[in-house]
C-alpha positions as a printed Julia matrix, in Angstrom:
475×3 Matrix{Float64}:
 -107.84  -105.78  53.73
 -108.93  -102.82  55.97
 -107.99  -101.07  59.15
 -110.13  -102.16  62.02
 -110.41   -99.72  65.22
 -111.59  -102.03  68.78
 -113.32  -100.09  71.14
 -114.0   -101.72  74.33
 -113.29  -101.78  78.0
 -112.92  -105.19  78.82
 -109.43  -106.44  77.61
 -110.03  -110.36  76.78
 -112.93  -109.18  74.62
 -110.92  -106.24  72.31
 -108.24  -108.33  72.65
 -109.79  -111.77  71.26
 -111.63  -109.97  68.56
 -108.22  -108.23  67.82
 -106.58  -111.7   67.13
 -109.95  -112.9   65.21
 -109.61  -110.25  62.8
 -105.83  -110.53  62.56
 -105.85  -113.87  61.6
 -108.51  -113.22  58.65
 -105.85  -110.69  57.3
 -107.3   -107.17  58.73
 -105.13  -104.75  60.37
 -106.07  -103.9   63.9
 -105.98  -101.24  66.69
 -107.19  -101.43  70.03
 -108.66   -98.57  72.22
 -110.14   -99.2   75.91
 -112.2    -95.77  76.65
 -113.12   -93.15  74.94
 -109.74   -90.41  74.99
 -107.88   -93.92  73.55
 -110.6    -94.18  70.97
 -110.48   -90.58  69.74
 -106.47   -90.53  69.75
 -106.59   -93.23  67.53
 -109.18   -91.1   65.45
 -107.59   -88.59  65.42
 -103.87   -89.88  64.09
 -105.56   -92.01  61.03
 -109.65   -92.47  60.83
 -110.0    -96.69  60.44
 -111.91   -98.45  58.03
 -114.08   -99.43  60.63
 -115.11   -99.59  64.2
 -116.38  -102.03  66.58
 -117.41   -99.76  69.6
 -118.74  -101.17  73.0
 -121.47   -99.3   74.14
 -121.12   -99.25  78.25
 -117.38   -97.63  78.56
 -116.37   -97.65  82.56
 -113.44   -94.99  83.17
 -114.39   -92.78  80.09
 -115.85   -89.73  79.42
 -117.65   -90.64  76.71
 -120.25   -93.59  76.54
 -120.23   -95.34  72.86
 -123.36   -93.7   71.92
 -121.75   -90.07  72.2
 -118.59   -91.43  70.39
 -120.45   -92.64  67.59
 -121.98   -89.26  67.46
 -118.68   -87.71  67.42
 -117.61   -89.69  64.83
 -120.48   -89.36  62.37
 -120.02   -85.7   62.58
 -116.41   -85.6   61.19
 -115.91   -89.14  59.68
 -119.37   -89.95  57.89
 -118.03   -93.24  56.21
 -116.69   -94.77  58.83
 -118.89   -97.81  59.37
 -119.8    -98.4   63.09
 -120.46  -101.42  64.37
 -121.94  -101.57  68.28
 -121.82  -104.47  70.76
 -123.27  -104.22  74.22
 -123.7   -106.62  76.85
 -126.56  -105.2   77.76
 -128.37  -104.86  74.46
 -132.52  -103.99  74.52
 -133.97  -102.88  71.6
 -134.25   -99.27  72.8
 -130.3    -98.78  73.01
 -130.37  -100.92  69.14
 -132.8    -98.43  67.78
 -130.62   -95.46  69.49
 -127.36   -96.81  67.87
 -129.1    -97.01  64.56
 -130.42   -93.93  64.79
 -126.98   -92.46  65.05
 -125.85   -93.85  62.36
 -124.12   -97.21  63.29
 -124.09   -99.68  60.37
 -125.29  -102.62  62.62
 -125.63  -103.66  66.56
 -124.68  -107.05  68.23
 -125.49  -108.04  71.64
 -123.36  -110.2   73.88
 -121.91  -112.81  74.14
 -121.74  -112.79  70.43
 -121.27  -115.58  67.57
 -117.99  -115.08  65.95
 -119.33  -116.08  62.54
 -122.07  -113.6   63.31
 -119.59  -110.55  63.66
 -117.4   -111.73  60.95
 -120.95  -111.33  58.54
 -121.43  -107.8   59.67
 -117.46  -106.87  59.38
 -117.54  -108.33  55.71
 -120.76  -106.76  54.86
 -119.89  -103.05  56.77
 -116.37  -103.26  55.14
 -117.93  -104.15  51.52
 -120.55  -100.86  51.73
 -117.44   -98.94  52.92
 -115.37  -100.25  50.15
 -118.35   -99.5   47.84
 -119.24   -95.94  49.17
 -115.23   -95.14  48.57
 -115.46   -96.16  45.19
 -118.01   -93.9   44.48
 -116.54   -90.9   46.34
 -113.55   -91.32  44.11
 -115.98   -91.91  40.47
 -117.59   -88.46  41.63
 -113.85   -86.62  42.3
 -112.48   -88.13  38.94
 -115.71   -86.67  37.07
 -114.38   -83.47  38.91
 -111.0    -83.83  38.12
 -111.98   -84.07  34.35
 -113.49   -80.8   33.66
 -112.28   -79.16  31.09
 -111.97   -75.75  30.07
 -111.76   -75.23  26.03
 -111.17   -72.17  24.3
 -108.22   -70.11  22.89
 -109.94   -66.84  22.32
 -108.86   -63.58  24.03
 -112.3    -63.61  26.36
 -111.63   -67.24  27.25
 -107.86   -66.66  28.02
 -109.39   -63.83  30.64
 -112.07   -65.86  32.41
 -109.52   -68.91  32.53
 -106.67   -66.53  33.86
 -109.29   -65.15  36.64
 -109.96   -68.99  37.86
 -106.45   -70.02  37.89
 -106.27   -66.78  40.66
 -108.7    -68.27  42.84
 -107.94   -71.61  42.79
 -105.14   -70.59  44.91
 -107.21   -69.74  47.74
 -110.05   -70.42  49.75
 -112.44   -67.34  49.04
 -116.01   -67.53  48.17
 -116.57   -67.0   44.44
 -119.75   -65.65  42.59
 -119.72   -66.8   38.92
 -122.01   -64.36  36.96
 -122.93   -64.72  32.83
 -125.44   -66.08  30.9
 -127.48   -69.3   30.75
 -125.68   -71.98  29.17
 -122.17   -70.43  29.39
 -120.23   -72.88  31.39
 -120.66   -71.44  35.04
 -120.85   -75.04  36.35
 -117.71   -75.77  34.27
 -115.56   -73.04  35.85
 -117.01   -74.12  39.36
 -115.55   -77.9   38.94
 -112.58   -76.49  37.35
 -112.03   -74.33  40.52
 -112.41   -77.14  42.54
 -110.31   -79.43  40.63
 -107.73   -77.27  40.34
 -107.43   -76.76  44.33
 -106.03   -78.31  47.39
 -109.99   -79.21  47.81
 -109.6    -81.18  44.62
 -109.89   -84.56  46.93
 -113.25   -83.84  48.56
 -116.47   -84.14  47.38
 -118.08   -81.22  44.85
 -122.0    -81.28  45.82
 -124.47   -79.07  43.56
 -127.51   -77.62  44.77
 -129.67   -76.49  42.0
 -131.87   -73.98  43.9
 -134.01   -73.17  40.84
 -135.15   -77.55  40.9
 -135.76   -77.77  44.9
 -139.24   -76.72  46.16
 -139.64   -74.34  48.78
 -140.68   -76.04  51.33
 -137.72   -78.81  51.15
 -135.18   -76.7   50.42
 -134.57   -76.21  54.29
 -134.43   -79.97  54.75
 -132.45   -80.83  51.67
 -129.46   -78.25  53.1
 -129.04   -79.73  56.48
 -130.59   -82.87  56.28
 -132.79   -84.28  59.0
 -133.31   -86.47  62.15
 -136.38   -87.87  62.64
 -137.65   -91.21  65.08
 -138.5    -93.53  62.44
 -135.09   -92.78  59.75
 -132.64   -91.7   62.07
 -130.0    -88.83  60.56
 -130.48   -87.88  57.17
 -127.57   -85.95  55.5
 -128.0    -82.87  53.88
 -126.01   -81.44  51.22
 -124.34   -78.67  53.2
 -122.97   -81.84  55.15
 -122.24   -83.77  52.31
 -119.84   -81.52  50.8
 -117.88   -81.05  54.13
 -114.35   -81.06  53.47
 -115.1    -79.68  49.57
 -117.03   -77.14  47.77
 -120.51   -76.51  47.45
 -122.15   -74.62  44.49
 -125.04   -72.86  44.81
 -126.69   -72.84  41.15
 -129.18   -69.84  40.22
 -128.69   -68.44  44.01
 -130.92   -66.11  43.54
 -134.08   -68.84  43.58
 -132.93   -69.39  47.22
 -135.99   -68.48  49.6
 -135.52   -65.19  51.8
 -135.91   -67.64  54.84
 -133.19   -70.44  53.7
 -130.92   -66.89  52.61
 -130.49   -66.36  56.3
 -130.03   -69.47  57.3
 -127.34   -69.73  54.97
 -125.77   -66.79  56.15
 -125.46   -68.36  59.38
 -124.25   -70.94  58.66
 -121.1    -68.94  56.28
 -120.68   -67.16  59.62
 -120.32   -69.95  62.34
 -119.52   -73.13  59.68
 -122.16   -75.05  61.88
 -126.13   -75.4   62.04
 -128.68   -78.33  63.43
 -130.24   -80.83  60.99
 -134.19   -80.15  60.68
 -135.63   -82.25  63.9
 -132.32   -82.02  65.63
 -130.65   -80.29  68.32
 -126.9    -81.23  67.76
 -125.19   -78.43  65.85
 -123.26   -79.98  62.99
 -119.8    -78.38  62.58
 -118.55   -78.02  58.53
 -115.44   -77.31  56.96
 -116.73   -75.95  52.94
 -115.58   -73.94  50.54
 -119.08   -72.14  48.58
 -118.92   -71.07  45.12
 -122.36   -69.87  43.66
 -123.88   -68.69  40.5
 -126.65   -66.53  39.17
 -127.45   -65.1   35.52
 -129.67   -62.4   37.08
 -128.39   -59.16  38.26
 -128.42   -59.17  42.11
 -128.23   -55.85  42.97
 -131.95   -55.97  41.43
 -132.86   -58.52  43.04
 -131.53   -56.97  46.43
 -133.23   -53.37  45.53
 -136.43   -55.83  45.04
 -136.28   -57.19  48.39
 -135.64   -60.98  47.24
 -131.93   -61.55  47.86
 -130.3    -60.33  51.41
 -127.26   -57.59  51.0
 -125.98   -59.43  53.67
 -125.46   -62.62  52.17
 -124.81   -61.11  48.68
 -121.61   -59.58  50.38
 -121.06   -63.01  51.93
 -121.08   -64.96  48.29
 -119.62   -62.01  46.07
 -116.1    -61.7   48.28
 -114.57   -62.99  44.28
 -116.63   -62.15  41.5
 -115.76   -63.58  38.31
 -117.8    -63.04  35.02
 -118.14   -66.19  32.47
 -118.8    -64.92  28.79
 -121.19   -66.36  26.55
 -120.57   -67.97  23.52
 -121.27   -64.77  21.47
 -118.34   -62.82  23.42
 -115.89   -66.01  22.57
 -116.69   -66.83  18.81
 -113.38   -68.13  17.95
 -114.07   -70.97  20.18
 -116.9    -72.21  18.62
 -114.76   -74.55  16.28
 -112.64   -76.23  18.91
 -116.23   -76.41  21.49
 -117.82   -78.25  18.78
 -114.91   -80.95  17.82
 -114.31   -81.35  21.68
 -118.04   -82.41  22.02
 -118.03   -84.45  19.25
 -115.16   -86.57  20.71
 -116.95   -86.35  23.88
 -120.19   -87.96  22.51
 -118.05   -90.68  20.5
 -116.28   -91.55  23.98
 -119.48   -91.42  25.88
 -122.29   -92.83  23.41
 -120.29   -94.51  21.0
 -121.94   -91.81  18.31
 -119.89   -91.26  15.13
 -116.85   -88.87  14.93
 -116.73   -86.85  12.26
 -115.01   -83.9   11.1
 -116.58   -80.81  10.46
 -116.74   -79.21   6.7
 -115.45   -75.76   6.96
 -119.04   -74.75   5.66
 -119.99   -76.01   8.86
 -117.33   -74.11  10.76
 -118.83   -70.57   9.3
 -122.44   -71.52  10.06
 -121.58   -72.37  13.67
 -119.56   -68.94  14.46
 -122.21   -66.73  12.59
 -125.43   -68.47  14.82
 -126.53   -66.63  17.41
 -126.57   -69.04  20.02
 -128.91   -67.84  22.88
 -128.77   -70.63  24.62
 -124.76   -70.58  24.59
 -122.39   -73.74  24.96
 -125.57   -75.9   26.16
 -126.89   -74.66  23.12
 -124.11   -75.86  20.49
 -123.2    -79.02  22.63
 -127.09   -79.98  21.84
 -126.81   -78.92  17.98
 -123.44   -81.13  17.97
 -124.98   -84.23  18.95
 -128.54   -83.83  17.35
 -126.3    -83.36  14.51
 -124.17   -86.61  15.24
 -127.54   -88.62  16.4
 -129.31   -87.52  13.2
 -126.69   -87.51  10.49
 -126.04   -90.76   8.24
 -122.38   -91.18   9.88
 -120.33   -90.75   6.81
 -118.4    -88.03   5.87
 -117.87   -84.22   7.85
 -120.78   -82.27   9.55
 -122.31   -80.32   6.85
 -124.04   -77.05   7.01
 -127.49   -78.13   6.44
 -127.04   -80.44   9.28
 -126.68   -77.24  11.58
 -129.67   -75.57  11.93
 -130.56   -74.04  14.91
 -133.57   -74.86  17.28
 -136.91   -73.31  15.07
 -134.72   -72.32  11.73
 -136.18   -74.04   8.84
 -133.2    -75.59   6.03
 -132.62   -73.74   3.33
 -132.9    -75.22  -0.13
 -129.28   -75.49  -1.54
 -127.53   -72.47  -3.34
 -130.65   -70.41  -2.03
 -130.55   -67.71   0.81
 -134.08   -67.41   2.96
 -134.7    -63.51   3.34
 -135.6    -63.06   6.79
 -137.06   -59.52   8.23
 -137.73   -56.59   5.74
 -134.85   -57.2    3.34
 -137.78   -58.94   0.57
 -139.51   -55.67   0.58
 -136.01   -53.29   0.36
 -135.41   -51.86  -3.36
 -132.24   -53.9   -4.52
 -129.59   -50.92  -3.66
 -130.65   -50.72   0.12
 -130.92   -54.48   0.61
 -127.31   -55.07  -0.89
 -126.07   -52.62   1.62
 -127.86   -53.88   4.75
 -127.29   -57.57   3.46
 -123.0    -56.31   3.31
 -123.3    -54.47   6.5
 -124.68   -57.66   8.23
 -122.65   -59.81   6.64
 -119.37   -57.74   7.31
 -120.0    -57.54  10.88
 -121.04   -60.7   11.17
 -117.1    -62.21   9.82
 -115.83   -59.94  11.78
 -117.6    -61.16  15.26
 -116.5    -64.2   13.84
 -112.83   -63.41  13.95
 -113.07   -61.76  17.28
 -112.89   -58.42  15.66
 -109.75   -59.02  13.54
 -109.75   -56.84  10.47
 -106.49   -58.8    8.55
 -108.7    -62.55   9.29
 -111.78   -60.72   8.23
 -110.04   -59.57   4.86
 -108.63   -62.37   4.16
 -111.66   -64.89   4.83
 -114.08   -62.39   2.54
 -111.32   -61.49  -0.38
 -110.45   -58.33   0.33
 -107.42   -56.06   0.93
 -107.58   -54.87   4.14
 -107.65   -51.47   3.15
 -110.43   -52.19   0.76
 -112.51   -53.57   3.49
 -111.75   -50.79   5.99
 -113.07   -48.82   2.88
 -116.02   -50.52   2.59
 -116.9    -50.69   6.54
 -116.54   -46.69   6.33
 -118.88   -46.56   3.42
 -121.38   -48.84   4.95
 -121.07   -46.9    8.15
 -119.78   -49.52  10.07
 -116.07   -47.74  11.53
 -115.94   -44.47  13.15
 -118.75   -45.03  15.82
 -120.38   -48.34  14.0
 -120.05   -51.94  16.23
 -117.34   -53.23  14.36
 -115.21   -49.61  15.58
 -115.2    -50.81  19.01
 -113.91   -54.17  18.83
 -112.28   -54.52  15.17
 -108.44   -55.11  15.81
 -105.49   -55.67  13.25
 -102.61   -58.11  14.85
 -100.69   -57.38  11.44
 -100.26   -53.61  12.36
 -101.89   -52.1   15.69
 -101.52   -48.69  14.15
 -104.4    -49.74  11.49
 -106.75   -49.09  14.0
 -106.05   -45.8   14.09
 -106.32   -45.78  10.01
 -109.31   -47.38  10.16
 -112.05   -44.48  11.04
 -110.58   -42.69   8.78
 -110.65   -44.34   5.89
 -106.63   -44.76   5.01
C-alpha cells in the first residue's frame, strides 16, 4: 500500500507506530535522527513521512529536514508530530510544506485519518504526474517530406544529450511539438515537461511565476522553474521575457539555484531548458531587448522548424492524422479526404501553418454533414469566400489582363504552384498536370519560370538527376 519513512527519537514511539502501520498493510522504515533519516532518503525517497519535530543527538531538527526534503522530493507528503506542539511551531511546519501536524500523545485513529488522507493526495498527485508524462510521451512528429526528414533528423541528435536547444521558425509550425518530442525521446522522458508561455504572463508576475514564492499567510508557493526540476522547461516566445527576469534567468542557467520571491533559501534545480522564438534575436539583441549573454546561454543547439509552406508534401498525411485525432478526442466524424480536397490543401497558403490546417480540419469535420470525404468547398481558408461550382474567382489584376497575358500569368501561377506542391519534383509535377516532362520543362522556359525563375531553384527530377541540368536549357 505505500512505503512509510518513521522519524523519531524516542524508540517505543517509531517503533509502535511502525507495528500500527504494519499491521494495516504499509511497508515501514524507521530512522531515529536526522543522518538515519536522510540515509534512508537518500537510498529510496518513501511514500511518506512521519517526522518528529524535537530530534536529540541530530544535526538537524525536523523543521530543517522537512526543508531539505521539500527541496529535492516535493511529493513526499510530511506529516509532523511534536510533543511539544503550539500553534507557532504548527503554522511553521505548514509553512514548509508538511501535509498535516499532530501533537502528542496522539489518537491512533487520528493519525491513521491523516496517513490515509496524505497517502490518497500522494497517490492522486502521482497519477497526474504520470497523465502529464504520457501526454509527453505521445507527441508525434508527422511528415515524410525531405524538410521534415531534416528537422526530425536534427532532434533525434539532441535528444541524445543534455544541451540547451533554441527552436526557431514560424508561428504555428510545431516548435512546441519538437520540444515534447525532445523530451520524450530522452533519458528526461520520466520527469515533468513544464511550459512557460512568456508572451501570456504579465510583467510584473512573471518573476513570481518562475520561482514561486514564500509568503506568512500561504507558506511556499512553487514556481515553474521548480516544477520542472528533474525535466525540461520550455521557454515559449523567449523573446517576450522582461530584460530584468532575462538576467535572472541567466543566473539561474549559471548556478542551477535561485530564492523563491519572499525567501531567503536558495532552491537548488536539476533542468534541462529548451526555448523558442519566431523573431530574429540578433534584432532583438542589436535593439537592446534580449541579453547577448543569455542568447548565447539558450542558442548552445539551434535547430530551425519549417513551416508548412517549406513541407507541402505533408499536408495530406497532417490533415488525416488530425482528423483521427479529433475522432479519438471529440468523437467528431472520420472521414476521408476527396483528392480535390488533397490539391486545395497543398496549394493554400497557410500563414498560420500546422495550427492553421489543424483548425481548417476540424471546422471542416465540426461543420460538415458527416457523410462522405472532405470536399473542396469545405476547405476554405479563414476570410476566402466559396466559389460557386465549376467557376474560378479572379483575384488581383488578372480581370483587367487582355486574355493572352492572363493565360500566361494564370499558367505561370498555376505551374509553380503544382510544383511547390510536389516539393519541387518536375516528373510528379508532369504527371499530376498531363504533361511530358519535357513538354513542361518547355513550357516553364517559355513562361520564364527555369533558368533564374522560383521553380529553377528548387525543381528536382528523382527519375533522372541529370534533367536538372536539361532543364534551363530547354532540352
Amino acid at each position: 500500500m505505500g512505503d512509510i519513512l518513521i522519524v523519531d527519537d524516542e524508540r517505543d514511539i517509531r517503533e509502535l507506530i511502525g507495528d500500527i502501520l504494519r499491521d494495516e498493510g504499509y511497508d515501514t522504515r524507521l530512522a531515529a535522527n536526522s543522518d538515519a533519516c536522510m540515509a534512508e532518503i537518500n537510498a529510496s525517497a518513501p511514500g511518506l513521512m512521519i517526522l518528529d519535530i524535537w530530534l536529540k543527538d541530530s544535526r538537524m531538527d525536523g523543521i530543517d529536514i522537512l526543508k531539505t526534503v521539500k527541496r529535492s522530493n516535493p511529493d513526499i507528503p510530511v506529516v509532523i508530530i511534536s510533543g511539544h506542539g503550539n500553534i507557532e511551531i504548527a503554522v511553521a511546519a505548514i509553512k514548509q510544506g508538511a501535509y498535516d501536524f499532530i501533537e502528542k500523545p496522539f489518537n491512533i485513529d487520528q493519525l491513521m485519518v491523516v496517513i490515509s488522507r496524505a497517502m490518497e493526495a500522494s497517490r492522486l498527485r502521482r497519477e497526474n504526474t504520470d497523465l502529464r508524462r504520457r501526454e509527453v510521451a505521445s507527441a508525434e512528429m508527422i511528415g515524410a517530406s525531405a524538410a521534415f526528414r531534416t528537422l526530425k533528423g536534427a532532434l533525434d541528435k539532441v535528444t541524445r544529450s543534455n544541451g540547451r536547444v533554441m527552436l526557431t521558425g514560424p508561428a504555428g509550425s510545431g516548435k512546441e511539438i519538437a520540444a515534447r518530442y525532445i523530451h520524450a525521446q530522452s533519458e528526461r522522458a520520466q520527469g515533468p515537461f513544464v511550459t512557460v508561455a512568456a508572451a501570456s504572463i504579465a510583467p510584473d508576475r512573471m518573476e513570481e511565476v518562475l520561482f514561486g514564492r514564500e509568503t506568512a499567510g500561504r507558506g511556499v508557493e512553487q514556481g515553474l522553474l521548480e516544477q520542472a526540476h528533474g525535466g525540461v522547461i520550455y521557454f515559449d516566445e523567449v523573446a517576450d521575457m522582461p530584460l530584468g527576469t532575462q538576467s535572472k534567468i541567466l543566473r539561474v542557467l549559471v548556478e542551477q539555484q535561485f530564492a523563491r520571491a519572499g525567501g531567503t533559501d536558495k532552491v537548488r534545480v536539476d533542468l534541462r531548458v529548451i526555448s523558442s522564438t519566431t523573431r530574429d534575436l540578433a534584432a532583438e539583441i542589436a535593439a537592446g531587448r534580449f541579453r547577448q549573454e543569455l542568447y548565447d546561454r539558450l542558442n548552445v543547439v539551434p535547430v530551425a522548424v519549417p513551416g508548412l509552406g517549406e513541407r507541402r508534401e505533408d499536408i495530406p498525411l497532417l490533415a488525416r492524422h488530425f482528423i483521427e485525432m479529433f475522432n479519438r478526442t471529440q468523437g467528431l466524424p472520420l472521414r476521408a479526404l476527396s483528392g480535390d480536397a488533397d490539391a486545395v490543401l497543398q496549394t493554400l497558403p497557410w500563414p498560420g501553418n500546422v495550427r492553421q490546417l489543424r483548425n481548417v480540419i476540424e471546422r471542416a469535420l465540426i461543420l460538415g454533414d458527416g457523410s462522405g470525404p472532405i470536399g473542396a468547398a469545405e476547405l476554405q481558408s479563414e476570410g476566402a469566400a466559396p466559389a460557386e461550382p465549376g467557376r474560378l474567382v479572379l483575384g488581383g489584376g488578372l480581370a483587367t489582363l487582355p486574355l493572352r497575358e492572363a493565360r500566361e500569368l494564370f499558367e505561370r501561377e498555376y505551374l509553380l504552384t503544382q510544383i511547390n506542391r510536389f516539393g519541387g519534383n518536375i516528373s510528379r509535377t508532369a504527371s499530376f498536370v498531363g504533361m511530358e516532362r519535357s513538354a513542361l520543362h518547355r513550357k516553364l522556359k517559355s513562361l520564364g519560370v527555369v533558368g533564374g525563375g522560383v521553380a529553377a531553384r528548387g525543381a528536382r527530377d528523382d527519375d533522372d538527376e541529370t534533367e536538372e541540368a536539361r532543364a534551363g536549357t530547354g532540352d
